[in-house]
Structure formats: structure tokens, C-alpha cells
TORKOLMI-689968 format. One line per 4 residues: number of its first residue (from 1); their letters; for each residue x negated, y, z of N, C-alpha, C. Coordinates in steps of 0.2 Angstrom, whole numbers. Layout:
N
NUM = A = X Y Z X Y Z X Y Z; ...
This chain:
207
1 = XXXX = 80 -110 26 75 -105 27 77 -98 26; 74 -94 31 79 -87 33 73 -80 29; 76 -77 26 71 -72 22 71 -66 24; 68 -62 26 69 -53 24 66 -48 20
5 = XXXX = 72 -45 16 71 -42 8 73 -36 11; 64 -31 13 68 -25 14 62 -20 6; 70 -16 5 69 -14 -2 75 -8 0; 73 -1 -3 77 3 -2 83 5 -9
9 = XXXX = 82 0 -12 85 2 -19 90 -4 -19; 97 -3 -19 101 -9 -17 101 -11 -23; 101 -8 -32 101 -14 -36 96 -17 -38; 89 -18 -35 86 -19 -35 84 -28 -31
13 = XXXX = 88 -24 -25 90 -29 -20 93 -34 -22; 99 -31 -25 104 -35 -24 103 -40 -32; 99 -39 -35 99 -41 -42 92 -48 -39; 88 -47 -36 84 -53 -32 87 -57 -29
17 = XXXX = 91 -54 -24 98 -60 -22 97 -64 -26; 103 -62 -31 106 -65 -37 104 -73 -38; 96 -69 -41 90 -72 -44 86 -78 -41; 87 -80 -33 86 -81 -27 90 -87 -25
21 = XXXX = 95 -85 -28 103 -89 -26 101 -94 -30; 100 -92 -34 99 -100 -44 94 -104 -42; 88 -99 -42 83 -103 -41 79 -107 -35; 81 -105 -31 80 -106 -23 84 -106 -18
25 = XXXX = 91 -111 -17 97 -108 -16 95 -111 -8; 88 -115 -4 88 -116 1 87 -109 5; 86 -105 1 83 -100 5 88 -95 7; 90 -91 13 94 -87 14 92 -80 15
29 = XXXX = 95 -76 12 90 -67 12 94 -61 15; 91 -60 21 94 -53 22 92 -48 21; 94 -40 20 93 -37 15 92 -29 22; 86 -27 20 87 -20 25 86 -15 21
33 = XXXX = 90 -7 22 87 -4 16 81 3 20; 80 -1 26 77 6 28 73 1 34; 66 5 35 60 3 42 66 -1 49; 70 5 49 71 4 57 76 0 57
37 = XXXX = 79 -4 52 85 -9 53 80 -15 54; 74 -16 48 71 -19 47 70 -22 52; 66 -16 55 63 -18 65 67 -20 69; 74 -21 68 79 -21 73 80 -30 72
41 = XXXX = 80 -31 63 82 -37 61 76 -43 65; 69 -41 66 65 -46 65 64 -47 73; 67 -43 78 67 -43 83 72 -48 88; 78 -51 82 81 -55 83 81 -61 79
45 = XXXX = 77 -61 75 77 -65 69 71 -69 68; 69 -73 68 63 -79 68 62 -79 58; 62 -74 56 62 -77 48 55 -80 46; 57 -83 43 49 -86 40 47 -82 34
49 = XXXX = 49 -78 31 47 -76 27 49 -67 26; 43 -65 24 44 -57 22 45 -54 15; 50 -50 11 50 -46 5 49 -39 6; 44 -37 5 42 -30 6 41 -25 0
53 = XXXX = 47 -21 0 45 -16 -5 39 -11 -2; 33 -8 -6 29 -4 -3 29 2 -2; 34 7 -3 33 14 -5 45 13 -2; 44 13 4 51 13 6 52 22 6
57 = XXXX = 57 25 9 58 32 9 54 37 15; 53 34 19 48 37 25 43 34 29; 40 28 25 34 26 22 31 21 18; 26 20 20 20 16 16 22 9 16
61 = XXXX = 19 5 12 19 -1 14 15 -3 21; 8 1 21 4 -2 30 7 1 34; 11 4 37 17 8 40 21 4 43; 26 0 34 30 -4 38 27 -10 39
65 = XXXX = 20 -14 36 18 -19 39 14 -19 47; 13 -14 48 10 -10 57 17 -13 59; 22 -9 60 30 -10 63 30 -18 63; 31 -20 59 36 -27 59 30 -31 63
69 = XXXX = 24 -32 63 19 -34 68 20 -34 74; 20 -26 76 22 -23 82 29 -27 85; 33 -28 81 40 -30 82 40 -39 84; 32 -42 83 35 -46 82 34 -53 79
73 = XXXX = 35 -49 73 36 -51 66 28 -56 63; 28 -62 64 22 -66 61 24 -69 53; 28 -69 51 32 -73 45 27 -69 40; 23 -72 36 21 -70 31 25 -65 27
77 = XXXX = 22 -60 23 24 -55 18 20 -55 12; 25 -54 8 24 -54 1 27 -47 -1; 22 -44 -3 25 -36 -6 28 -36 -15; 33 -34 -15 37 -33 -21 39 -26 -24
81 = XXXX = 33 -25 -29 32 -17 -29 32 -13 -36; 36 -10 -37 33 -7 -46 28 -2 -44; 23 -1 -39 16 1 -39 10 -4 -40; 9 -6 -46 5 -9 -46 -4 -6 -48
85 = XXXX = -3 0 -45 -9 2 -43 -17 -1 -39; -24 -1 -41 -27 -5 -39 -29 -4 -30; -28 6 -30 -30 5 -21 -25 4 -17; -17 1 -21 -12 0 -19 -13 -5 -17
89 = XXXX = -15 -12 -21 -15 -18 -22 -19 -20 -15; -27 -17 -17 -32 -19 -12 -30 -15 -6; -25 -13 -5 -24 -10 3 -21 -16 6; -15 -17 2 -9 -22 3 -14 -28 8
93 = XXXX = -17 -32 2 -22 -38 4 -28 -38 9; -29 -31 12 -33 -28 15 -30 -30 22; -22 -30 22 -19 -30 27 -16 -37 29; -17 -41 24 -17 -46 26 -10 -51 24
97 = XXXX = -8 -48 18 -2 -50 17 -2 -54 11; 5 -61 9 3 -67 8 0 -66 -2; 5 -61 -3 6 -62 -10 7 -53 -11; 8 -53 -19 10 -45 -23 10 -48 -27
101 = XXXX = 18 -46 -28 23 -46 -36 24 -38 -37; 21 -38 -47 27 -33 -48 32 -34 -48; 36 -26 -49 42 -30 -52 43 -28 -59; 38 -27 -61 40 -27 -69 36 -33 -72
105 = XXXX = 36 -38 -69 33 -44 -67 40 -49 -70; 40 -56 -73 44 -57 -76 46 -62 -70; 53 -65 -72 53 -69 -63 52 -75 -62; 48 -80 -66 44 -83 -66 39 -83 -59
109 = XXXX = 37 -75 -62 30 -74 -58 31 -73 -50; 37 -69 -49 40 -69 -42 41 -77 -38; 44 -82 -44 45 -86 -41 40 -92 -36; 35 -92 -43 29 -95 -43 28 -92 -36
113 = XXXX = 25 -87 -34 24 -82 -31 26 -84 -24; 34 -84 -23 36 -88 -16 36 -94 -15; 36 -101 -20 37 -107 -20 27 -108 -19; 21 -103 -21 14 -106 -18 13 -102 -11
117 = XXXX = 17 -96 -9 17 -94 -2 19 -98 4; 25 -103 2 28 -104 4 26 -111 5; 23 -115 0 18 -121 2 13 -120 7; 9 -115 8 3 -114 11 -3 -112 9
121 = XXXX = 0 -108 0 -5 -107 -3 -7 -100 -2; -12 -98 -8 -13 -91 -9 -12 -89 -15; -7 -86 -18 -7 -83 -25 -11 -79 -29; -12 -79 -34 -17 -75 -39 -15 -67 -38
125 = XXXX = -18 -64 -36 -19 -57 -37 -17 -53 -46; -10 -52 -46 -8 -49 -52 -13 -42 -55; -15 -42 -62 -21 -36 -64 -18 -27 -62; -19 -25 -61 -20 -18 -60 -16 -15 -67
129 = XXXX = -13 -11 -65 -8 -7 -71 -12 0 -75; -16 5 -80 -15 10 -81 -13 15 -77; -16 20 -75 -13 25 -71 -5 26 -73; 1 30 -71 6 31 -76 10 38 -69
133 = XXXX = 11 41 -74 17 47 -71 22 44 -67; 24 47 -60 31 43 -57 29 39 -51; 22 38 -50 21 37 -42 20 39 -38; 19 39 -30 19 43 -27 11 45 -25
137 = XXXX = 9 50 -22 2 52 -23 -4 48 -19; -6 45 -21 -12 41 -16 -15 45 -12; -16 46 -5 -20 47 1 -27 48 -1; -33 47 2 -40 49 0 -40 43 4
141 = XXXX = -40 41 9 -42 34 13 -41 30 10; -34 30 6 -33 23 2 -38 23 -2; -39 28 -8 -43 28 -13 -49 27 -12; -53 28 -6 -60 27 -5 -61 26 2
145 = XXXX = -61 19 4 -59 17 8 -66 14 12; -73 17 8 -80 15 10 -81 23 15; -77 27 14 -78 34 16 -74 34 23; -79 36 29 -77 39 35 -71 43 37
149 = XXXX = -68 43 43 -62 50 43 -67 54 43; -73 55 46 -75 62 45 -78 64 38; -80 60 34 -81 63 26 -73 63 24; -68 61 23 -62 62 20 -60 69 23
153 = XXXX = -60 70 31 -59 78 32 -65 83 26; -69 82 27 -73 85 22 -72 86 14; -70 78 13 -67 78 5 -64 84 2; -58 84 9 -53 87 9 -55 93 8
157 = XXXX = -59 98 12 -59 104 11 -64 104 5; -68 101 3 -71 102 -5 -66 102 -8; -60 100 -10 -55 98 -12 -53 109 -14; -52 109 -9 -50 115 -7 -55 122 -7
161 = XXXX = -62 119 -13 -66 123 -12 -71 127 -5; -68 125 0 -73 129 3 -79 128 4; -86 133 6 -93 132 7 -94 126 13; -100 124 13 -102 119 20 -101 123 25
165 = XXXX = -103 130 28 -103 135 33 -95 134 34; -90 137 29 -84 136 32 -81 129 33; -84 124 30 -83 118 34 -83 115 39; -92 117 39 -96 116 48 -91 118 53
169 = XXXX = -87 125 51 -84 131 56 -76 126 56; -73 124 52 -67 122 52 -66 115 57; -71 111 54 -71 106 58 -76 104 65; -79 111 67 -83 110 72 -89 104 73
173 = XXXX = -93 106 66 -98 102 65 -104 106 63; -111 103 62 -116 108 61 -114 107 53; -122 112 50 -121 113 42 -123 109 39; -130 103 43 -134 96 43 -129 91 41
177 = XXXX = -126 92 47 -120 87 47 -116 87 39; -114 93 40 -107 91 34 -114 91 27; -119 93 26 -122 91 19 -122 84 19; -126 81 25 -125 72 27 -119 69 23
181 = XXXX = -113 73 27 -106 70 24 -106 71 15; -107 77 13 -106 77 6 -109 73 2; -117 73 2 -121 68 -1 -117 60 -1; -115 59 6 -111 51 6 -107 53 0
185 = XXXX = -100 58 1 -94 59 -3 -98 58 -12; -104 60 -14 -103 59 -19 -106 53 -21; -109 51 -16 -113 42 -17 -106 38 -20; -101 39 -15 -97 36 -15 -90 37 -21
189 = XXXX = -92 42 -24 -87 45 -29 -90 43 -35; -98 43 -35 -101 42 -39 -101 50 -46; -103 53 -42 -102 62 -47 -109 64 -42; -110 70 -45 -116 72 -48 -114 80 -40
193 = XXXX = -109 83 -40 -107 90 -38 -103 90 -35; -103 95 -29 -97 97 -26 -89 97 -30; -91 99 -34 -86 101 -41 -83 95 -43; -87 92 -47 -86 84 -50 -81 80 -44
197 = XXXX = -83 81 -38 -79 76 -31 -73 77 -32; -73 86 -31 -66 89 -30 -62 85 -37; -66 87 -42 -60 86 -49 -57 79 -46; -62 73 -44 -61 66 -45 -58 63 -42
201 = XXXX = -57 67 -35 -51 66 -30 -44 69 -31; -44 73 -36 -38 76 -37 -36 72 -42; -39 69 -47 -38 65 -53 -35 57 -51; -38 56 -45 -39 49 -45 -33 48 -39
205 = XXX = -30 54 -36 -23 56 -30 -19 56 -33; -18 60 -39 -12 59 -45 -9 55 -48; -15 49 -50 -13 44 -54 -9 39 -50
């Protein structure tokens, strides 16, 4: 059985080999450290199975899982991530992918992990981490993903403080309009104020 482990951090990589080797030695794993080798391997490559790190260096996880589709690529993925973030998490399986490993996850869990993907199962959904310092900053789509492109434009410029009139004006809509949008934004933020939004999308984008 043919694998691809694309992960941008080689000992990270190369330390799952390793790991891969012992426990599952039928499996064979190639390793890509970047999107566009990635796309090139699946393009000759029939693997049956995908390792996905989610946060490579010039995207996303839905990024590279968009790509390797485009390419081709039907082999189940399994994302392997120290983002264990929850709109990380629910984007991931939003998208349709088989499994989500930490990797501050012990390797039991990784293995379970591929041995019930690998069956034809569906693996447990691992819990949500504490916000913590050192991830990269969550989108507004990811994080509230009940909100329209056009309230997230809007988000954004509350974000940014400006009035509805400079809104309506910015993005070419009435002033009806954009109060519509904001009352949804705070429905869905669950805050009280323009203010309360702004603070909780900044709050909730850093973590």
C-alpha cells in the first residue's frame, strides 16, 4: 500500500517514517515538503492514502485539499496537525476528510487512526485544544462559517471601526443593507454591539 506524507517539516516527517516502518511496515510513504511536488506526485501516483499536514508554508489545509482533488487525487486524507483548533478541526471534516491526528497525540492514536481509515471506518473526532500562542491566525470564514461573504466583508470593516455610511460607501451597498448584515453579525457572534463583534473577532482570530 502506497502513502503520501506531505508535511513541511522534515523531522517531523521523517520521524513518522520511522514510526510507520515498525508498525505498519506494509505501507510504503512518500514524503513531499511542499503543495506543488505534492500535485506533481499524485498526478503519477495512484496512492491510496493521504497525510496531510494542515498549515504547509503557502497554504491551508482546504487549499492543499482543493489541489490534490483537482489533480486527481481520490485517496482518502487524513490530516496530521499540531492545530488542534476547533474551526480548524470542523473545517477539515467539512471538507471531507478521512481522519484528524494531533500530533501532540500519542502514536497509538495516529495509528488507530490509520489502521480504522484504512478499514473503511470513520475515526473519533479528537477534543479541541485551549486557545494557545504560536498558531497562525484564523480567517473570519473559518471562524463563523454561518456568516455570508458579504457580512464577513462587513465584519471586517467593523473590525476596522468604520460607520454603516462608510460601509454602504466602501462596499457599494445601501445603509439598510449593511444594518441587515450587522444585526445577522451579531446574531451570530452572539454580542450585544458593534464593539463587542469587533472585540470577538479579533479575539477569536488570534487564538
Amino acid at each position: 500500500m502506497r502513502a503520501l506524507w506531505i508535511e513541511d517539516h522534515q523531522l517531523i516527517g521523517e520521524s513518522l517514517e520511522m514510526l510507520l516502518q515498525v508498525v505498519m511496515p506494509e505501507l510504503s510513504l512518500d514524503k513531499a515538503r511542499d503543495l506543488d511536488t505534492a500535485r506533481q506526485l499524485v498526478q503519477s501516483i495512484p496512492y491510496e492514502l493521504v497525510l496531510l499536514d494542515w498549515w504547509l508554508e503557502q497554504s491551508d489545509g482546504a487549499a492543499a485539499i482543493s489541489a490534490l482533488r483537482a489533480q486527481g487525487c481520490h485517496a482518502p486524507i487524513i490530516v496530521v496537525s499540531g492545530d488542534d483548533r476547533e474551526p480548524v478541526m470542523r473545517r477539515a471534516l467539512d471538507l471531507g476528510v478521512a481522519g484528524y491526528v494531533r500530533k501532540s497525540a500519542g502514536a497509538q492514536e495516529l495509528i488507530d487512526t490509520l489502521q480504522t481509515v484504512l478499514s473503511g471506518g470513520k475515526p473519533s473526532t479528537p477534543p479541541a485544544a485551549p486557545a494557545r500562542a504560536g498558531l497562525p491566525p484564523l480567517d473570519l470564514a473559518l471562524l463563523y462559517p454561518s456568516l455570508t461573504p458579504r457580512q464577513i466583508d462587513v465584519l471586517e470593516q467593523l473590525m476596522r471601526g468604520q460607520s454603516d455610511k462608510q460601509i454602504a460607501r466602501l462596499l457599494g451597498i445601501g445603509d439598510t443593507t449593511v444594518k441587515s448584515h450587522v444585526r445577522a453579525i451579531l446574531a451570530a457572534l452572539q454580542v450585544r454591539s458593534r464593539g463587542e463583534a469587533a472585540h470577538r473577532a479579533r479575539s477569536d482570530g488570534a487564538s
